[in-house]
MARBASE-933460 format. One record per residue: x, y, z of N, C-alpha, C in turn; residue in one letter. Coordinates in steps of 0.02 Angstrom, whole numbers, plus 50000, padded with zeros to 5 digits. Atoms other than C-alpha are relative to their C-alpha. Layout:
XYZXYZXYZA
...
end
This chain:
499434995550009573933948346673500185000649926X
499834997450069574433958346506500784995149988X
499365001750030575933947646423500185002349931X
499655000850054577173951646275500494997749993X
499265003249986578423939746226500475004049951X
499344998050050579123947446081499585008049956X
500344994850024578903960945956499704998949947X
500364999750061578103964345784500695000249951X
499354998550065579163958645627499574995749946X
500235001050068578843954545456499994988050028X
500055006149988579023937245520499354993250025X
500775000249955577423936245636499465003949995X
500394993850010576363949645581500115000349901X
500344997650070575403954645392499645003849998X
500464995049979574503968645354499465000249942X
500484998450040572963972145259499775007049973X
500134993049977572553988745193499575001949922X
500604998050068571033993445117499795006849981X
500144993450019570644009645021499674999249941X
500364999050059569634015244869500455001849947X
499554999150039571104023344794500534994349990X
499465004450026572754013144722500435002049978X
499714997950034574124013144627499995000349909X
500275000950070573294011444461499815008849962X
500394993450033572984026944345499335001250004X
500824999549985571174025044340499784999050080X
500255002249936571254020444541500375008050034X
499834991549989572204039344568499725005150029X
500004993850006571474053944626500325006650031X
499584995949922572294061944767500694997850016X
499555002549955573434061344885499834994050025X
500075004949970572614046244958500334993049955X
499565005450045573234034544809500714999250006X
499355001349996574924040244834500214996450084X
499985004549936574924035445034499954996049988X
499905006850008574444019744999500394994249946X
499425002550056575394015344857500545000250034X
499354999449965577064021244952500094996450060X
500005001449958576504013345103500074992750007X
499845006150032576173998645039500694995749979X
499495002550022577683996344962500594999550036X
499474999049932578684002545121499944991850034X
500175008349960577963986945206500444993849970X
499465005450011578483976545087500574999949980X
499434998750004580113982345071500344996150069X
499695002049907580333980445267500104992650002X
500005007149987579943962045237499114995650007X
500945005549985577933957845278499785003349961X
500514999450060576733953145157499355005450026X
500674994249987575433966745128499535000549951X
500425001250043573893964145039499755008049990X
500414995150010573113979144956499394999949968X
500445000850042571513980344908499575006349972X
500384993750011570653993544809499884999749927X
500744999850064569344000044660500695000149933X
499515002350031570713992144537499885002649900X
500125000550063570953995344338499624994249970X
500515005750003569543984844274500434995349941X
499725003750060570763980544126500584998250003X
499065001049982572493975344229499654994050027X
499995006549959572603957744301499665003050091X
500385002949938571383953044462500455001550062X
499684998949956573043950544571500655001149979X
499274998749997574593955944566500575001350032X
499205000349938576293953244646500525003649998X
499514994850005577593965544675500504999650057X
499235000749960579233965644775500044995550034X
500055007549988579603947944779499714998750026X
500555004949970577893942344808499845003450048X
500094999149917577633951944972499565004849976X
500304995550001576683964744904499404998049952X
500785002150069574823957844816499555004150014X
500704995750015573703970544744499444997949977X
500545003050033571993965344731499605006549975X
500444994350009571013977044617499034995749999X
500765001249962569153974444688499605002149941X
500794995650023567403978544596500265001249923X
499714997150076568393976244412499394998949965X
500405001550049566733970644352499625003749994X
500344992849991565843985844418500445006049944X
499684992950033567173998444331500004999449955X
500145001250074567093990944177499255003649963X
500594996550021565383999844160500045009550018X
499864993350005566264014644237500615003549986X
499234997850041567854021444142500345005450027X
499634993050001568134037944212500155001250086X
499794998849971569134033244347499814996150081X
500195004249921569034026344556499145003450001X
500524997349959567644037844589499285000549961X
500524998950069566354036744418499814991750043X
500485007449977565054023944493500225000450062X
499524999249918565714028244685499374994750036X
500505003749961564014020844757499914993049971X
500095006150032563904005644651500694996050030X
499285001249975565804001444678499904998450073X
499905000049927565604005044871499304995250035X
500525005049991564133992444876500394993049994X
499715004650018564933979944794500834996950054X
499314999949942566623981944921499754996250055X
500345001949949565463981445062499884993550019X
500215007349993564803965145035500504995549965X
499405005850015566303954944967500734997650015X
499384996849958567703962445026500034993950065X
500105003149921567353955145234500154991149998X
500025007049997567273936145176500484997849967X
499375001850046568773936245050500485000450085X
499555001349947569833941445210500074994950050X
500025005849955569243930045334500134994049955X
499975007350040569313915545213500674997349973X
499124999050038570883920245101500525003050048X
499384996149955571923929945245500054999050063X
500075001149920571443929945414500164993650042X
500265006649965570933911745439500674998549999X
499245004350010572623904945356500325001250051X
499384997049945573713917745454500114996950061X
500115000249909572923915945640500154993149994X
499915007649976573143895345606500835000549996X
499154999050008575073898845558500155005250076X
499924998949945575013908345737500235007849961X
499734993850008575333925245648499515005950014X
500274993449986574753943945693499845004449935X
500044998750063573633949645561499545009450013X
500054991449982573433971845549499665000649907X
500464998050038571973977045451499855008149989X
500214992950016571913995145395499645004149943X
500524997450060570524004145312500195006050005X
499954993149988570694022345246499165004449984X
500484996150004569414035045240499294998450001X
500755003149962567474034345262499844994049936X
499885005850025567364022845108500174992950036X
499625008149963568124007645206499604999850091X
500225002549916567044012445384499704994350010X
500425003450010565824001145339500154993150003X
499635007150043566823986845266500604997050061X
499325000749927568003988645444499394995450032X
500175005249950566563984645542499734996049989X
500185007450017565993971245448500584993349989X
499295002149975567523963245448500164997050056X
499715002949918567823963345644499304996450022X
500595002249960565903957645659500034991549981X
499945008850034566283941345530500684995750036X
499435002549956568013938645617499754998550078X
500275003049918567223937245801499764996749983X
500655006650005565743925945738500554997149993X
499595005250008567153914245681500625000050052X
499465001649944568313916345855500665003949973X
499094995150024569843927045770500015004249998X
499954994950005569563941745806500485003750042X
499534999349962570733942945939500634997849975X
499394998850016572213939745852500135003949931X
499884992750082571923955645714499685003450025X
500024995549988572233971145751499605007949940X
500284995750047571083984045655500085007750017X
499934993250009571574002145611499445003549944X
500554996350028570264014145549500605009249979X
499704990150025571334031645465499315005949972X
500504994950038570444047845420500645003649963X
499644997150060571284058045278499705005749982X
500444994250007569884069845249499514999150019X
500754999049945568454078245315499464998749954X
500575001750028567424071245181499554994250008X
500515006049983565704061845199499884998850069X
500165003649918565734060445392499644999250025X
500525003049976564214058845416499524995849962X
500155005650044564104043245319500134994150054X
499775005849944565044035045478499434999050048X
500435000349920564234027545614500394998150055X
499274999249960565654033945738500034994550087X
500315001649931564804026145892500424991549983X
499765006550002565184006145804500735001849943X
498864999350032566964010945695500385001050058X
499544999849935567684018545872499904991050037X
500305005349967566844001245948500624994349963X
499755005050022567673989045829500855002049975X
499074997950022569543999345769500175003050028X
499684995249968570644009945830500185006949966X
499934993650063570374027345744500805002350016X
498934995650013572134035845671499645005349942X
499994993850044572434051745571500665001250001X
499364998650014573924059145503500125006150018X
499534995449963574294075445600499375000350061X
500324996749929573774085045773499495002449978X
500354995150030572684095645669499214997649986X
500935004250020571354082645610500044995150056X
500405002149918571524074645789499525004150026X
500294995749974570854088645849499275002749960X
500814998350041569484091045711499624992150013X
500475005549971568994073245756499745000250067X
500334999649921568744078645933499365000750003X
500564996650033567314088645866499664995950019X
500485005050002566494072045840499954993850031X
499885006449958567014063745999500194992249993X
500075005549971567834053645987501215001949984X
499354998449981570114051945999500474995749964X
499435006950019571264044545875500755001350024X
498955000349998573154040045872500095005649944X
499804996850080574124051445750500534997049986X
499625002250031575174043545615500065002749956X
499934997950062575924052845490500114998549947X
499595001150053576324053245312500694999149998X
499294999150016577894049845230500035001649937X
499684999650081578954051745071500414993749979X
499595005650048579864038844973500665001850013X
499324998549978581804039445010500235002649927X
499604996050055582164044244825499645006649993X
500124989250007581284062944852500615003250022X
499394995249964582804065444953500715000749946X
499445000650066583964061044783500165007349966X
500044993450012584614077944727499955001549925X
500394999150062584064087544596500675003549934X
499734996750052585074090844425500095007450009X
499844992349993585864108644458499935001049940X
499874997050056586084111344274499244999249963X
500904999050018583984106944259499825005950028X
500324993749987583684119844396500295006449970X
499804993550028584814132544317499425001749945X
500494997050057583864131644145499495002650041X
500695000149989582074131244228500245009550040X
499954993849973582774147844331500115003749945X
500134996850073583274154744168499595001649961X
500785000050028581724151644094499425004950041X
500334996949938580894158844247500165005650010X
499854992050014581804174944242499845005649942X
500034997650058581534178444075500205006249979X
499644996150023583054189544049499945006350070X
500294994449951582524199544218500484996350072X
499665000849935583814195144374499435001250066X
500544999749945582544201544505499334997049998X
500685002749998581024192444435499924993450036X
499985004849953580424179844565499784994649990X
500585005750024579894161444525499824995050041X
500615002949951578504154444611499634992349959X
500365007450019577734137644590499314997550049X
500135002149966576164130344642499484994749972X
500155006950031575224113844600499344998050088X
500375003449988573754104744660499235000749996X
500714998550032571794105544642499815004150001X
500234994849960570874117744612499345000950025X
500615001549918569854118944775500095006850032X
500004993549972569454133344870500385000250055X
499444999649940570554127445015500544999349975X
499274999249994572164127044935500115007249983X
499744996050009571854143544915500385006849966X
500164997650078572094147944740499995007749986X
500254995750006571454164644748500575005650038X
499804994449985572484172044867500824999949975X
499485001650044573984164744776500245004749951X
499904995950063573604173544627500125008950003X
500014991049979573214192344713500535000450010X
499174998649982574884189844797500435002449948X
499865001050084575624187044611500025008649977X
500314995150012574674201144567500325007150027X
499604994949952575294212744702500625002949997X
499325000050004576864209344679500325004049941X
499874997050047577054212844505499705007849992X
500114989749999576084231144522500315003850029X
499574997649978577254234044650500755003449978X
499274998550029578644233344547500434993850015X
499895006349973579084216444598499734993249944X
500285003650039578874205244439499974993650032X
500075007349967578384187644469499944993649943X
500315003650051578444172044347499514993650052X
500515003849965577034159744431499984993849940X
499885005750031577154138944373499314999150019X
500335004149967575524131944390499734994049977X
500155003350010574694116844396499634995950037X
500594999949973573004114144435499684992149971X
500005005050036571904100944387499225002149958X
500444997250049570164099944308499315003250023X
500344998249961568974105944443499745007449982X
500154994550000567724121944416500505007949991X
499594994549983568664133544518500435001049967X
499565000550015570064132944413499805008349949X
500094995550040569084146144294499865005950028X
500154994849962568564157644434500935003150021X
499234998849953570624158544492500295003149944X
499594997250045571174162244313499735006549968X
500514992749999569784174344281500385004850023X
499734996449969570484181944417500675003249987X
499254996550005572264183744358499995004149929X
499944994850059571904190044199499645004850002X
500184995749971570614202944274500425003050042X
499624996649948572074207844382500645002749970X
499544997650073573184211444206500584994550019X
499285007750038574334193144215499974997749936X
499885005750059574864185444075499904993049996X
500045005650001574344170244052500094996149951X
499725005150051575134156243946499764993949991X
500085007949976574354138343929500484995249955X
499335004750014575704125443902499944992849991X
500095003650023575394111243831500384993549961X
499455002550062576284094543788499624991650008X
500335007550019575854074543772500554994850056X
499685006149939576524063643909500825000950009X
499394998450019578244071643902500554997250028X
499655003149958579854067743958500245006150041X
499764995349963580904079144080500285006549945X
499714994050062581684088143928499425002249979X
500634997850064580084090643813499735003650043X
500224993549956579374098643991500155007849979X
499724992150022580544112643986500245004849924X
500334997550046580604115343811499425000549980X
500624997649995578854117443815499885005550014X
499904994149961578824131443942500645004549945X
499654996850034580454137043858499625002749934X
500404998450074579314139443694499375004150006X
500734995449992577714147343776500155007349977X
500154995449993578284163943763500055006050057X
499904996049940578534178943904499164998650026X
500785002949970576974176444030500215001650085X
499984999849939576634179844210499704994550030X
499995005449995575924163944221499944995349955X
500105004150053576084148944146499534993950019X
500445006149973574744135844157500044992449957X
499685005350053575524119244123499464994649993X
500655003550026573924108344053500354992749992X
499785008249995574864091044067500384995650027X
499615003749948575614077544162500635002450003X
499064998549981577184083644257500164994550041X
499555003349958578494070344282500475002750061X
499405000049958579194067044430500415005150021X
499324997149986580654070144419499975009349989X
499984992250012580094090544337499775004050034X
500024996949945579224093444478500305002350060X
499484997349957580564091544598500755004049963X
499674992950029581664101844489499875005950007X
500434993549992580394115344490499975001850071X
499894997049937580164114044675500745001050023X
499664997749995581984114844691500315007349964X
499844993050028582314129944562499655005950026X
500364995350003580844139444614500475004850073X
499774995149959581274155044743499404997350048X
500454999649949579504148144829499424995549991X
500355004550019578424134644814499315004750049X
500444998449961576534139944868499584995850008X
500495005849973575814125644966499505003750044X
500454997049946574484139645087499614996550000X
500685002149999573054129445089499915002650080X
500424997449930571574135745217499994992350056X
499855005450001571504117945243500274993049974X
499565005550030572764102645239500114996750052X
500105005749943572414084745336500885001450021X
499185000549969574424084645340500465004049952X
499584994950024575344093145183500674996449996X
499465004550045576304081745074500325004249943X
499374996650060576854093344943500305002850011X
499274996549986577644106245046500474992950049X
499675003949991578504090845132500744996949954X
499555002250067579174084344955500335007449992X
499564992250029579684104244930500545000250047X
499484999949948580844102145091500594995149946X
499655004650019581394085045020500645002349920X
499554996050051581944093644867500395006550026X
499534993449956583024107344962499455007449987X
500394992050027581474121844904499595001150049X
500254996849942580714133745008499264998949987X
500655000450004578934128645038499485007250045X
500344994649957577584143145088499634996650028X
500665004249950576214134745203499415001150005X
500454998449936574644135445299500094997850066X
499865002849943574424131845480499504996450025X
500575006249978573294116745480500234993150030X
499715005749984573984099745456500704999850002X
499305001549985575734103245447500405001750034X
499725001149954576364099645589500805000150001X
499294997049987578244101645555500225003449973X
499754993850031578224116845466500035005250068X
499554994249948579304129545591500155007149942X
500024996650066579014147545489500855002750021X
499324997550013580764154945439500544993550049X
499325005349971581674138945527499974996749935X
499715004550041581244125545409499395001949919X
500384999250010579664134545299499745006250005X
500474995549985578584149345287499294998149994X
500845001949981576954147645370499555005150000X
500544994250027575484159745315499574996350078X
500335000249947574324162245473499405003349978X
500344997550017573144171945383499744998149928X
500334996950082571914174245199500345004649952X
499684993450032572904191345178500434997749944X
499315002150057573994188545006500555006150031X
499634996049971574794205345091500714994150055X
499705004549962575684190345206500614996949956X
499715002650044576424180645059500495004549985X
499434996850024577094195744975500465002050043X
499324995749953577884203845140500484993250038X
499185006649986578814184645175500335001349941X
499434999550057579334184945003500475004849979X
499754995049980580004201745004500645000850050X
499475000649977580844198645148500554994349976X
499475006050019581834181445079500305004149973X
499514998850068582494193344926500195003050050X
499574994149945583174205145089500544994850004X
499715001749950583774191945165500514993049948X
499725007050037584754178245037500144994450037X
499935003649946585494169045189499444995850043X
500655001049977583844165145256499814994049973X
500095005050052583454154745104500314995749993X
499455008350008584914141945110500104997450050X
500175002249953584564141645291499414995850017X
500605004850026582904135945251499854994549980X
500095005150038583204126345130500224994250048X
499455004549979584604115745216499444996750070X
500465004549920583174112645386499504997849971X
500465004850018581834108645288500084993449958X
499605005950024582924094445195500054995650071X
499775004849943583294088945383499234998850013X
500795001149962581444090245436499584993249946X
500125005850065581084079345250500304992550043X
499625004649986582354067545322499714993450062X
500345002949954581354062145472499114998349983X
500915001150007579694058845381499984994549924X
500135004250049580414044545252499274993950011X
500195003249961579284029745267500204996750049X
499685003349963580424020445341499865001250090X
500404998149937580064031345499499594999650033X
500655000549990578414032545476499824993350039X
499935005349983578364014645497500234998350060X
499995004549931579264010345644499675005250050X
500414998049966578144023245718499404996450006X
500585004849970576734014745688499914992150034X
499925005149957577363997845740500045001050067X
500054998949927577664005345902499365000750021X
500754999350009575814009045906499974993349985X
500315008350002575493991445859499984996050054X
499715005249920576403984146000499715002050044X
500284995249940575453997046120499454995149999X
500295004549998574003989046054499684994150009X
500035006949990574153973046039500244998550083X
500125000549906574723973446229499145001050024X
500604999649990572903980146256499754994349983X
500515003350006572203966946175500274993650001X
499895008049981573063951746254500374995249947X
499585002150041574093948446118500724996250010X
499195001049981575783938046142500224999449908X
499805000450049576613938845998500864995749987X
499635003450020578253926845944500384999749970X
end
């Protein structure tokens, strides 16, 4: 008979969570660094120690402790990166060799063994196809040594990259696949096989409000002496699924219409980036590149303030923080469309900041169009311009917007996130004969 005596608390339970990315500059590239960085730190906020391990700055300390001790980052393979400088992913096969095989025996030795003799519940989570490998070696060295039954292993997908690097038949066998919306459940079906979904979160200070007298300037700036000119923002790689292209025609459209537009962007250093701008200045935009040195929130917008009149501006350097959620709050429209998005963390953060995020309809699952969001269903940039169009009809619309997608932000801190997935733990661990204490 299945028993549970008690539940999951920082008391009886530790988690493990292995990824390639981090919170290190050189361990960065994505969105996946920031999940686990935030996630991480949610944990140990809550109270249980959470080891992280991942392709670490080869030139920062080995281990490191963070929120009183509960949180140790191990950066992995520092002796490998030291030969490769430019970043998690420069030397990816060398690195992911080196994981493979060292990784599996540090846990059982340094984590596992200790825990399960202290009678505690130890939750192992690998992200993306990087870590399939290293999962099921892991649960194969933990059975040989009898403990495998008291650690629970989670397997996440994040993206559809590399998948047929897995060998889905023994990862389903030894973890319990997860993903972060309905969207890439359903693209994992594809490949038979059925995870849990666990979503992303945000950090509780996205929801901190934003300097009115920042977004005024940046709207100021953004009008450039023109009351009806509309300002648009949009940020992240450039990849052919976020979309880029039809971003810019929209832009484009708009302003031939008679409908000026100032457009923020901020891309990163990827190809496409020259095919998208091509495009806008073949389509008669202005284009500005903006340029500054690790700035602060001020030196941002005098920057921009200094470019010049422009239909777009292409800001070429790290945006703090904090100037991004200014921007997504000043802007009239943040354009998150991607063709595809596992889940759709930036229009999330654009809620969190009270700004109207535009969409796609992939991974984001709690974008409701004109409740809390506008959701593009189509390629057409014709789509974009005739929502945006309608907002300037409709002013009311927009602070209706704003105000639900702040509530919809509200329900996706980690904090949430979290005791969602503990509930999922406990499901689990019932399956697998677990009593817990």
């Amino acid at each position: 008979m299945i028993e549970l005596e008690g539940a999951i608390s920082p008391e009886n339970t530790l988690f493990v969570l292995l990824c390639f990315e981090g919170p290190d500059v050189y361990s960065t590239a994505g969105g996946l660094g920031t999940r686990v960085t935030e996630l991480s730190e949610a944990l140990a906020t809550q109270g249980y120690t959470t080891h992280l391990i991942f392709i670490g700055d080869p030139y920062k300390p080995p281990v490191e402790h963070r929120v009183d001790g509960r949180l140790i980052l191990k950066r992995w393979s520092q002796w490998v990166s030291k030969y490769y400088p430019n970043g998690v992913y420069d030397g990816e096969e060398q690195k992911l060799y080196d994981y493979n095989e060292s990784v599996p025996q540090h846990i059982y030795e340094d984590i596992a063994r200790p825990a399960v003799e202290q009678g505690k519940l130890v939750v192992i989570m690998g992200e993306d196809w990087h870590t399939a490998e290293v999962m099921c070696r892991i649960s194969d060295l933990l059975h040989w040594f009898g403990i495998r039954q008291r650690v629970l292993m989670l397997w996440n997908l994040n993206s559809l990259m590399s998948l047929h690097r897995i060998n889905w038949g023994r990862l389903s066998y030894v973890t319990t696949l997860c993903t972060v919306s309905k969207y890439m459940k359903h693209k994992m079906w594809e490949l038979g096989v059925n995870p849990l979904v666990i979503p992303n979160g945000i950090p509780a200070r996205h929801l901190a409000p934003v300097d009115p007298a920042i977004a005024t300037r940046l709207r100021e700036i953004a009008r450039q002496g023109d009351s009806r000119r509309l300002f648009l923002f949009k940020i992240g790689r450039f990849d052919p699924d976020k979309r880029w292209m039809m971003a810019i025609e929209a832009v484009a459209r708009l302003k031939h219409s008679g409908h000026p537009v100032t457009l923020f962007v901020r891309g990163g250093i990827e190809p496409h980036g020259a095919e998208v701008l091509s495009h806008a200045y073949h389509r008669g935009l202005v284009i500005r590149d903006v340029i500054a040195q690790r700035p602060t929130l001020e030196q941002c917008i005098e920057a921009v303030a200094n470019a010049g009149p422009a239909d777009i501006y292409n800001l070429r350097f790290f945006l703090p923080e904090e100037f991004v959620r200014s921007i997504y709050h000043a802007a009239d429209a943040t354009l998150a469309n991607s063709g595809h998005e596992p889940f759709g963390l930036v229009a999330l953060e654009v809620m969190a900041a009270r700004g109207i995020a535009v969409t796609g309809c992939t991974g984001e699952d709690y974008a409701i169009s004109f409740e809390n969001a506008i959701v593009t269903e189509t390629d057409d940039p014709d789509e974009i311009v005739g929502y945006l169009l309608h907002l300037g009809r409709h002013p009311e619309e927009q602070e209706r917007i704003r105000c639900a997608g702040f509530r919809t932000a509200e329900q996706f801190l980690w904090d949430q996130v979290i005791e969602n997935l503990i509930s999922k733990l406990e499901f689990l661990a019932r399956k697998q004969n677990i009593v817990l204490k």
